[in-house]
PADOPA-767465 format. One record per residue: residue in one letter; x negated, y negated, z of N, C-alpha, C in turn. Coordinates in steps of 0.02 Angstrom, whole numbers, plus 50000, padded with zeros to 5 digits. Atoms other than C-alpha are relative to their C-alpha. Layout:
# residues N
aXYZXYZXYZ/...
# end
This chain:
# residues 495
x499585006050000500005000050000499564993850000/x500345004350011499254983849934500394994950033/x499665004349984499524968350010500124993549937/x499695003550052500274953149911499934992950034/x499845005149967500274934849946500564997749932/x499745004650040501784925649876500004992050003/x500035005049992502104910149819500584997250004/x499165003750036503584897049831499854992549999/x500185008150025503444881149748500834995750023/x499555004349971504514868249847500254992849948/x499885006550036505324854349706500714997850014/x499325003850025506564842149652499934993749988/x500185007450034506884826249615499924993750066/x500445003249941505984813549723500534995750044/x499645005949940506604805449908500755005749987/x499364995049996507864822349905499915004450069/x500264998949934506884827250063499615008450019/x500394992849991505654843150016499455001550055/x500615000049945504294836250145500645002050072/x499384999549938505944835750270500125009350015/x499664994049985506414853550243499425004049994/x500474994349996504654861750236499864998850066/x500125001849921504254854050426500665004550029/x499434998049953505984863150471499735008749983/x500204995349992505464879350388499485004150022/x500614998849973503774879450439499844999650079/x500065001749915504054873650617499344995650015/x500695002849997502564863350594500044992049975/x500175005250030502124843650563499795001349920/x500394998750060501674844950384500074995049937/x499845005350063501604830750249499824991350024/x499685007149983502094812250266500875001249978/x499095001150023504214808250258499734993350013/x499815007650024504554792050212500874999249981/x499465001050039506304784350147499624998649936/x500395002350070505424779949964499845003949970/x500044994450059505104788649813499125001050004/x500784998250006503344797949796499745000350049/x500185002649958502874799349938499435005750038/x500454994349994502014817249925499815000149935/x500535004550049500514812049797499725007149973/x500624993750010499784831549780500435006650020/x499694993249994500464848949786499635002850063/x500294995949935500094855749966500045004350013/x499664991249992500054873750013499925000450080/x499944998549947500644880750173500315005750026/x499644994149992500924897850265500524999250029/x499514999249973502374900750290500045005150058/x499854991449964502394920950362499465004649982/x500294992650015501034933850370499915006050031/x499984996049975500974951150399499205005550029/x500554998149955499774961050500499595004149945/x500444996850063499354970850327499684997849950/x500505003350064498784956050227500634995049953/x499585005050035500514950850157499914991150038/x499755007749977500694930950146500564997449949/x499475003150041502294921350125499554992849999/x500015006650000501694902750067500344995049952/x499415006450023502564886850032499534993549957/x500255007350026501984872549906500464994549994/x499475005650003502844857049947499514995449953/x500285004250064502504847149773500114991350002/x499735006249998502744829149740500765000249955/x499495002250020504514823449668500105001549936/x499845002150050505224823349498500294991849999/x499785009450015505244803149440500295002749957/x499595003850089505634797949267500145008249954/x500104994150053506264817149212500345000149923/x499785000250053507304811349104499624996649916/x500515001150039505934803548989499275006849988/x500184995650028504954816849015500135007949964/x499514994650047506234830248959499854996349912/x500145003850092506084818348787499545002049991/x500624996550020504404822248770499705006149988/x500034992250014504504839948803500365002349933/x499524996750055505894841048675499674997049931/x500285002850030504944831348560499315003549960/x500564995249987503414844848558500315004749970/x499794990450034503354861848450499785003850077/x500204997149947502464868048604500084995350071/x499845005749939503194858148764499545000550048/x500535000849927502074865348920499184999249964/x500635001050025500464866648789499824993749988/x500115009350007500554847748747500164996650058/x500115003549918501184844348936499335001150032/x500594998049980499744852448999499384995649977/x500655005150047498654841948856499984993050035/x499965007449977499224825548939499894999250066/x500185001849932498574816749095500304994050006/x499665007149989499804801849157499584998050060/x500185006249970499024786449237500415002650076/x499675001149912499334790449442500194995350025/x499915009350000499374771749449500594996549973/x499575001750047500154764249321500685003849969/x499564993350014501374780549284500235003750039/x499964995249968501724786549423500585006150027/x499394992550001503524795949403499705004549950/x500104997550052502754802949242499485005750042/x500514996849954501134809349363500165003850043/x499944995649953501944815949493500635003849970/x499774993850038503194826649397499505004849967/x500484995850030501624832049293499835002450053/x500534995849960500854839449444500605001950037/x499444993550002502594847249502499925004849969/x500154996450046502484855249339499485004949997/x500774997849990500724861449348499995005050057/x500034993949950500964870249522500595005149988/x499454997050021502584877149472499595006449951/x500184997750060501864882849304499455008150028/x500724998749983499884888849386500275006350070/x499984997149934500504895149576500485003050024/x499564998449977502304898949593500135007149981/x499794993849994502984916849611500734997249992/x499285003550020504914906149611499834992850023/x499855007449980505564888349640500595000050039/x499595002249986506394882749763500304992349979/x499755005750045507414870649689500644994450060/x499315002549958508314856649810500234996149992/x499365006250026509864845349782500094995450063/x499555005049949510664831649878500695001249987/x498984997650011512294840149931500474994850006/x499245005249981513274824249972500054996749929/x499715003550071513344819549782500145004349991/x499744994850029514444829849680499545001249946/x500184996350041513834840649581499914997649905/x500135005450056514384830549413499684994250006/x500505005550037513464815949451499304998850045/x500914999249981511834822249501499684999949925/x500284999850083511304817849318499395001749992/x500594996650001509574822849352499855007749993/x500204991149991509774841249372500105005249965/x500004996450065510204846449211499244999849972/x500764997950013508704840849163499525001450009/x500454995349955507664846649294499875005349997/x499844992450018508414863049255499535001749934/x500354997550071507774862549065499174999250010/x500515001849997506224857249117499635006550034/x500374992849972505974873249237500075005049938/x499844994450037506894884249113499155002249965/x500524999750038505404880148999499265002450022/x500384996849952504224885749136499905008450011/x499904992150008505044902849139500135003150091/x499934998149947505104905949338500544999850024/x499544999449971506404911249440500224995050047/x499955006849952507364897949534500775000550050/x499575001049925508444898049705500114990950016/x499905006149961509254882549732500334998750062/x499805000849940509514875449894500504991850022/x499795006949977510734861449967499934999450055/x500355004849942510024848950073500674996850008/x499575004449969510954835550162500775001249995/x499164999249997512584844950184500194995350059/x499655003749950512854834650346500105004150073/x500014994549930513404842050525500405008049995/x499904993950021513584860050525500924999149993/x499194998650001515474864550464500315006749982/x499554993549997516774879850468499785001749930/x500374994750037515994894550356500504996049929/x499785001150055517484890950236499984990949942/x500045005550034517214871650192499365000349987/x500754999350015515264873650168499995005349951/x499964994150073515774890150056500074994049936/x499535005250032516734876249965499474996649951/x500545003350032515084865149917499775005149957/x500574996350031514084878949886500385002549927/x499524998250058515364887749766500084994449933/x499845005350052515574870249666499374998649996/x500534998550031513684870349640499835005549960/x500014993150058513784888149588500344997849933/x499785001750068514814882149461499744997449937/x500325005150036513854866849402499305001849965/x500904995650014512194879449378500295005149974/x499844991950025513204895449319499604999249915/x500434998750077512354892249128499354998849992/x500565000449993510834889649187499445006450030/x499924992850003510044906049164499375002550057/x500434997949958508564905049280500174998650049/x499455002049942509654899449428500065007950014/x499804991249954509794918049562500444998550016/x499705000649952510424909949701500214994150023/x499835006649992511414894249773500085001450064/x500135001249922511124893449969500044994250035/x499975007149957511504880150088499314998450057/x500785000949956509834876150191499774991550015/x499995007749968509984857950283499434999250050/x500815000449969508294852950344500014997350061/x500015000249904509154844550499500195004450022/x499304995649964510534856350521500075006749988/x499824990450028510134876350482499645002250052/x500324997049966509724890350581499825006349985/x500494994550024508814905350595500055004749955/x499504995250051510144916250518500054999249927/x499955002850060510364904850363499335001649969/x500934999150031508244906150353499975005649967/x500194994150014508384923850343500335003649922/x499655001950053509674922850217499955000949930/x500475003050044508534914150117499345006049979/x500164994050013507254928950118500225002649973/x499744996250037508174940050064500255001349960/x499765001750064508854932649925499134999849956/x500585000750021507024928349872499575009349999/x500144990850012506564948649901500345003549935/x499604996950048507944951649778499814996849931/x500255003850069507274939549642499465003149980/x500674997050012505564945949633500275005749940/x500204992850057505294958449472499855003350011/x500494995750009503994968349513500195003150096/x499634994549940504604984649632499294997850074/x500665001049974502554981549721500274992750058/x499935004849964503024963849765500764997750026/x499214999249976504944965849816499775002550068/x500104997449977504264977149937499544996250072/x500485004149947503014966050008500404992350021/x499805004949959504174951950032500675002050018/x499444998649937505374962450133499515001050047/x500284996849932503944967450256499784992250027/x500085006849980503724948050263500444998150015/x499405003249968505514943050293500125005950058/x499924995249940505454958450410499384997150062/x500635002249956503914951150492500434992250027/x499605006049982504864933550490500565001350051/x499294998049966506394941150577499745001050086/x500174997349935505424949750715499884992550018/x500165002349972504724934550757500664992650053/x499665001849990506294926350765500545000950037/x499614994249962507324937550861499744998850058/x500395001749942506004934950986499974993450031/x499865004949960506334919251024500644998849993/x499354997949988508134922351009500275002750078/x500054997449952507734933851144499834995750045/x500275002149944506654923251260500534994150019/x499315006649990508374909651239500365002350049/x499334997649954509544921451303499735001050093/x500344999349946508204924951445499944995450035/x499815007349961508314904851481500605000550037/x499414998949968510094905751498500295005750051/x499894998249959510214920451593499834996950070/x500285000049943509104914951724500164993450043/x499725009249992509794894551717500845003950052/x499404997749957511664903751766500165005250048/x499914994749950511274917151887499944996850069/x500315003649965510024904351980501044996750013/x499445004150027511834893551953500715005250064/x499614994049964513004910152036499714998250061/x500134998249933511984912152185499904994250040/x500135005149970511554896352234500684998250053/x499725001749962512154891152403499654993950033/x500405003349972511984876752513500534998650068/x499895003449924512294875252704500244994950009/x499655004949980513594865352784500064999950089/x499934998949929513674861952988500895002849987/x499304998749983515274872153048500514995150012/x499525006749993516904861653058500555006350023/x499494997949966518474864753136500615000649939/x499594999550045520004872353024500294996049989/x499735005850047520954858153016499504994749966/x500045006550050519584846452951499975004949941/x500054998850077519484858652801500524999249972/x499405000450037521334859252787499904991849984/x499745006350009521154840052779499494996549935/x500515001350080519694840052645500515004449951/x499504997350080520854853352529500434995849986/x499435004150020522254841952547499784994049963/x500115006150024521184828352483499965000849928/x499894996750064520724839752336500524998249965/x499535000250011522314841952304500214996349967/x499715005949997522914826652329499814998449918/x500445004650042521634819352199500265004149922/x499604997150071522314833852058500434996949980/x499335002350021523904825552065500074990950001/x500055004250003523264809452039500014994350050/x499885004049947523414801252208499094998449995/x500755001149997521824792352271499635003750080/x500694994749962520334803552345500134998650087/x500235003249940520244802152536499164999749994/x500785000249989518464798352595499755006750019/x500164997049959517504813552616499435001150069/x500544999549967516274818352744499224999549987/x500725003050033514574811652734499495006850010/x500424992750008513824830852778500305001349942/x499794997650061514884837652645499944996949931/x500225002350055514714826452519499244999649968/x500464999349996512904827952559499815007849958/x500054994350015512864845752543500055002649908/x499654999650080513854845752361499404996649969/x500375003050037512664832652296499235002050001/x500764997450018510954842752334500515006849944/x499644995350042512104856952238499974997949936/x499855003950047512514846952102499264999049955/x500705002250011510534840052092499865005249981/x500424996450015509824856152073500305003149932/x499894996550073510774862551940500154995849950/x500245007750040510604844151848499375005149982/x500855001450022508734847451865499915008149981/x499974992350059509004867951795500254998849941/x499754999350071509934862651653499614996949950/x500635004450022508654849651616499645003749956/x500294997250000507374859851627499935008749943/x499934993750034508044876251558500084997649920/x499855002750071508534864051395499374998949971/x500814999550006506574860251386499805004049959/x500234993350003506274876951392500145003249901/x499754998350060507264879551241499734997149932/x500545004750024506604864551141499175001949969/x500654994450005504894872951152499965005449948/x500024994450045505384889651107500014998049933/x500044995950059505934885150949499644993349978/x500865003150047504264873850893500274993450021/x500055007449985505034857350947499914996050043/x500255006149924504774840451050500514997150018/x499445002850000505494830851127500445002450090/x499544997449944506634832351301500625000850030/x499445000149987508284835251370500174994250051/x499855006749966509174819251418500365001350058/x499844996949957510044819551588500725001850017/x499284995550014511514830851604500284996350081/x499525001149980512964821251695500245003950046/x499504992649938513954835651839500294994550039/x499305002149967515094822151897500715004249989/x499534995050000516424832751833500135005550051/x500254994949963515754845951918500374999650069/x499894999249934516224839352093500635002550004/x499434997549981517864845052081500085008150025/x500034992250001517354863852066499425002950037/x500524995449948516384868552236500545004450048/x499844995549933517004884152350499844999650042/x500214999749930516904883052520500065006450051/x499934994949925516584897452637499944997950056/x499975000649882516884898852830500095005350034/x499894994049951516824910652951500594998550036/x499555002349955518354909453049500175004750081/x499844997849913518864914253233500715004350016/x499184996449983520274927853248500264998350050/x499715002149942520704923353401500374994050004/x499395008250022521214903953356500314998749945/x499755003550068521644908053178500945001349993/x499195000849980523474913853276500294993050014/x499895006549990523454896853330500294995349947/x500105003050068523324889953168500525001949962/x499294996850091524694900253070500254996549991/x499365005150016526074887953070499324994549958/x500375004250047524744876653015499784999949926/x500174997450084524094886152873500414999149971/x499394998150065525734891452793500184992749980/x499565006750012526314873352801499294995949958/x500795002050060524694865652753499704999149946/x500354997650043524104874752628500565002449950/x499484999050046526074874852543499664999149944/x500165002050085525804875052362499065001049973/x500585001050013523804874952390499895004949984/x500194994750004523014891152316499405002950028/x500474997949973521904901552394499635006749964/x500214997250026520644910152300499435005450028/x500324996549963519894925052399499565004249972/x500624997050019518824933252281499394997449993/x500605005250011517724919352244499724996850042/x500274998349959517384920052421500214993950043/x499525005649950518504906152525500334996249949/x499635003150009519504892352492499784994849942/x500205002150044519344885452316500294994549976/x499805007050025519544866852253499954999349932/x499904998050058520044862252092500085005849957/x499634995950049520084872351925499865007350036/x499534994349984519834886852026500275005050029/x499644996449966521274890652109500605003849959/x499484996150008522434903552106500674998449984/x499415003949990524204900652067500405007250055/x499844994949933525314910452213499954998650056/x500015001649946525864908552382499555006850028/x500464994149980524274921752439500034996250083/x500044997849911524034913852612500644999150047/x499304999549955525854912452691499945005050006/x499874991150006525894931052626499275001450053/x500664997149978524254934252718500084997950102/x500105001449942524774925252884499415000150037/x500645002449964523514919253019499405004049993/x500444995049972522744935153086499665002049918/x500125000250063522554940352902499614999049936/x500635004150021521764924952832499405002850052/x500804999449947520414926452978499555006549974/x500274994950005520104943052932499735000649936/x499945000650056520104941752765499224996349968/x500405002550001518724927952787499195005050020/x500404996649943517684938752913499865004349958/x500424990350020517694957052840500144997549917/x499984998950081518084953052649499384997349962/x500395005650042516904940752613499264999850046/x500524996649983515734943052749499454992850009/x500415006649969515414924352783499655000150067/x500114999649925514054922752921499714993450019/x499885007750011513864902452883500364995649958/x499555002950031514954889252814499314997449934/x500585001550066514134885952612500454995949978/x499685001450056514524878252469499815002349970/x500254995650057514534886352285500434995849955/x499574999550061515164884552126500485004149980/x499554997550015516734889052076500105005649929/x500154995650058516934905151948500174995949947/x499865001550050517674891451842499634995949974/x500545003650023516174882051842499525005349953/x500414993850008515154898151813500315001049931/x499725000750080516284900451640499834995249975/x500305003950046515864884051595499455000749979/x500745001750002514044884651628499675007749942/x500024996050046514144899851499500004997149935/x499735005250075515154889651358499514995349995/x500645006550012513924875251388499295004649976/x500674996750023512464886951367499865003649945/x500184998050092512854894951208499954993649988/x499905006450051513354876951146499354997150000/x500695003150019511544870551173499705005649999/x500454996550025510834885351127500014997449926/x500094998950072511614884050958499794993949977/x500185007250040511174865150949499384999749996/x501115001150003509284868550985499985004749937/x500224994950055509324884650872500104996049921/x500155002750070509904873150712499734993249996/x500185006550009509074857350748499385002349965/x500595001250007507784855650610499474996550015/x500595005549948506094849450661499864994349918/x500075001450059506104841050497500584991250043/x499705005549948507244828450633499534993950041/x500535001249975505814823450711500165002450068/x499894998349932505914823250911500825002350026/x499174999550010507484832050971500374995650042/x499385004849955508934821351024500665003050016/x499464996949982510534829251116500444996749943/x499635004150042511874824450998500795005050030/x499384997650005513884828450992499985007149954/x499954993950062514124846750939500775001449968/x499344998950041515394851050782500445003250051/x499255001549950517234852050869500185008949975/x499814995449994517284870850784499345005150037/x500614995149960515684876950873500535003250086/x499764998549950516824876351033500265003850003/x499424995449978518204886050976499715006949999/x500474993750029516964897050900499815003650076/x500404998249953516054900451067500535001750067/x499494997749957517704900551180500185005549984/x499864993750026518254915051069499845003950038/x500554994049965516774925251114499965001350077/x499974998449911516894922851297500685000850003/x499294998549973518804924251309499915008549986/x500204994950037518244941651217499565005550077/x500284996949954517294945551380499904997250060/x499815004549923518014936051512499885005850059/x500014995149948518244950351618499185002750017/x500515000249978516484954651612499484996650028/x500395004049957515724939951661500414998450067/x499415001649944517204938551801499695008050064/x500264994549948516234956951872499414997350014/x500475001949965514754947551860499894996350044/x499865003349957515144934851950500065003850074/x499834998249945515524946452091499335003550043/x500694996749984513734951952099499774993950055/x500255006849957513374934352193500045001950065/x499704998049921513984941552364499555002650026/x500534997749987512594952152351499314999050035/x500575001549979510934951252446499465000249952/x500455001050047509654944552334500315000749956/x499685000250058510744941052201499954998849930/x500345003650056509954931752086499725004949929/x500254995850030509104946451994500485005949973/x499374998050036510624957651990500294997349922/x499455005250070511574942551887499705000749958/x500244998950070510434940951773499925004749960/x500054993850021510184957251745500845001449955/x499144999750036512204958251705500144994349950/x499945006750054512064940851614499765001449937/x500305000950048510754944751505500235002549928/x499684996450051511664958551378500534995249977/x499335004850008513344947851393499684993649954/x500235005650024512484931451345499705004249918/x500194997650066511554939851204500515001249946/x499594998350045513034948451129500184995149994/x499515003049978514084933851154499844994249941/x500275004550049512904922651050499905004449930/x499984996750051512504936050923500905000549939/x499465000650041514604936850887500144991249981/x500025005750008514524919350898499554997149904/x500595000850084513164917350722500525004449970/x499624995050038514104931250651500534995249984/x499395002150010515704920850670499844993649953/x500185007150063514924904150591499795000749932/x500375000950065513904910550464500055010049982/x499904990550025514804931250416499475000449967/x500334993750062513914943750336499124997049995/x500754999550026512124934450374499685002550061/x500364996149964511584944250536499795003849967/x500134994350023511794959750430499394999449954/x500275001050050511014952950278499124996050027/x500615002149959509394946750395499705007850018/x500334991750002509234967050429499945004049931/x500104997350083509304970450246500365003649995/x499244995250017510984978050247500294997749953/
# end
């Protein structure tokens, strides 16, 4: 088995953003970007992918096509078009759309194995008047050509992005060296779409020798990708387990002031205004709050990194948050007879959520009169032997713990398609169907993260959860890609 290096010659027509989208595929600084035409002066080569046997994938990001439509005249003008292109040397100076198409040409012609060929998707398709003749200009070249659309915009539902691509297929269907029409947004694609891209490029290749060698390169590409796929989900496990177990110490209080903090809860659901709470408790909540600020931070970093970029996570907000802390207590059988009439009346209408290990504020409570039905002795016990409180805490509520799931795919998937071709990353608003997308998948396995959750109770918990997180989260994001972008997990394993 010989090894192979291929080539892929990166063109189009200039200030369409080929230096933009080789920094995203490459994961690497590489070029100059500019807004302005010309602005890559020389055909650059760069690895893309190599394999431990010698294969190399590499990338030539070329300079621009200027003035093609003058030099299509000239070609057509010629008994022999690339033998008399080849004969001519344009003025770099004085000429310089004429120059830097000629030396497009030239690496294309000399170095390429295919072309990638890329558009500006936000013009239609009819009045990209350049790309007909761009086209004749490769034709005449003879190499195989994959075109790609750039600047589709923020990622959108599988079927309106089919939509573009399909009405490019169209606009290229007689253009006979045209394979493939792929969407590939140099801010906005991810790993899945990359792989995509492979494998379409495996299938172009002629020669059975070098087909062969650039699947063990998009197979080499994959592994490596997967792997930090992997080390993501390994963030997020360890950001929401840390997140589960976390407790924080409160001095003991007497049952009615808690009944008189739920009621404030309460109160505050139904729009009345907040009472004041306690300056321990509010204390308590807000180192809670802090630390899993400065995990989400942090764990967003983390992510950033993995996949080649800069840049830091801005600071995540958990005012919301305060609504959704559990409170445990140990309580006193002996005075919690005292207390019954109090409770039942009290705590009318209030829900009491006893799996999630005491008395739960905000989203989540129970609906159900559970502690009337449970009377004094009951509750107490209930507190004591069920739950196994042996200090008053605070936690997060399981319905925080669902969020902090949904939030964690959602910036996974915003780090996984931010090209670095962006420059430094910036949090931004994610597309409005990523959500539904990602609620799906967890409504899909609510119940299992609802057992994990129950692992928290546990001694030394932390390691459990994750351990139960880590599969869940994985799958969860895996149906998640599947659902945005069908049929290209499979087609990344060469199915």
């Amino acid at each position: 088995m010989s090894a192979h290096t291929i080539a892929l010659s990166l063109v189009s027509h200039t200030n369409v953003g080929k230096t933009t989208l080789a920094r995203t595929l490459l994961g690497r600084d590489v070029g100059v970007v500019r807004d302005e035409p010309h602005v890559t002066e020389a055909a650059e080569e760069h690895l893309l992918v190599e394999t431990a046997g010698g294969d190399r994938l590499v990338l030539w990001d070329t300079p621009g096509f200027g003035d093609s439509v003058r030099l299509a005249r000239r070609l057509d003008a010629s008994g022999d078009p690339i033998g008399w292109f080849l004969s001519e040397v344009w003025d770099r100076f004085r000429d310089r759309a004429f120059w830097a198409g000629q030396q497009a040409v030239r690496n294309v012609r000399e170095r390429a194995d295919m072309v990638l060929y890329l558009v500006n998707a936000a013009e239609s398709p009819a009045h990209a008047a350049y790309v007909p003749t761009e086209m004749r200009i490769l034709e005449w070249i003879g190499k195989p050509v994959v075109v790609l659309l750039n600047q589709l915009g923020r990622p959108r539902p599988a079927a309106e992005e089919e939509a573009d691509v399909q009405a490019w297929r169209s606009q290229l269907a007689g253009t006979s060296l045209v394979r493939a029409v792929l969407p590939m947004d140099a801010f906005a694609r991810c790993w899945v779409q990359e792989a995509t891209l492979l494998r379409a490029l495996q299938a172009v290749l002629p020669e059975e020798d070098r087909r062969e060698a650039c699947a063990r390169l998009a197979d080499e590409w994959l592994r490596r990708r997967r792997a930090t796929f992997d080390a993501a989900m390994d963030v997020l496990a360890q950001r929401i387990a840390r997140a589960a177990a976390d407790r924080e110490p409160v001095p003991a209080t007497g049952l009615l002031d808690r009944l008189r903090d739920a009621g404030s809860a309460l109160a505050a659901r139904h729009g009345a205004e907040e009472a004041e709470a306690s300056a321990t408790r509010r204390g308590a909540m807000r180192r809670l709050a802090e630390r899993l600020d400065a995990d989400v931070r942090a764990g967003t970093d983390r992510l950033i990194a993995l996949h080649g970029l800069a840049g830091h996570a801005s600071g995540e907000v958990l005012a919301r948050l305060a609504e959704h802390y559990a409170v445990t207590d140990r309580l006193d059988e002996g005075k919690a007879a005292m207390f019954g009439g109090a409770i039942t009346g009290a705590l009318a209408g209030l829900k009491a959520d006893l799996v999630a290990g005491g008395l739960t504020f905000g989203a989540g409570m129970l609906a159900g009169g559970i502690v009337g039905a449970l009377g004094g002795f009951g509750l107490a016990r209930g507190f004591n032997l069920v739950r196994g409180a042996q200090s008053p805490s605070v936690a997060w509520t399981d319905a925080v713990l669902d969020e902090l799931v949904v939030t964690g795919l959602l910036g996974y998937l915003a780090v996984a398609h931010y090209g670095r071709g962006r420059g430094d990353w910036t949090p931004s608003e994610h597309p409005a169907h990523w959500r539904d997308v990602v609620l799906a998948v967890f409504e899909q396995r609510r119940e299992a993260f609802a057992h994990a959750w129950t692992l928290r109770r546990e001694p030394d918990a932390t390691p459990a959860l994750q351990a139960a997180l880590r599969p869940l989260l994985t799958q969860a994001a895996l149906d998640a890609l599947e659902r945005l972008y069908p049929g290209a997990l499979a087609r990344s394993r060469g199915e």
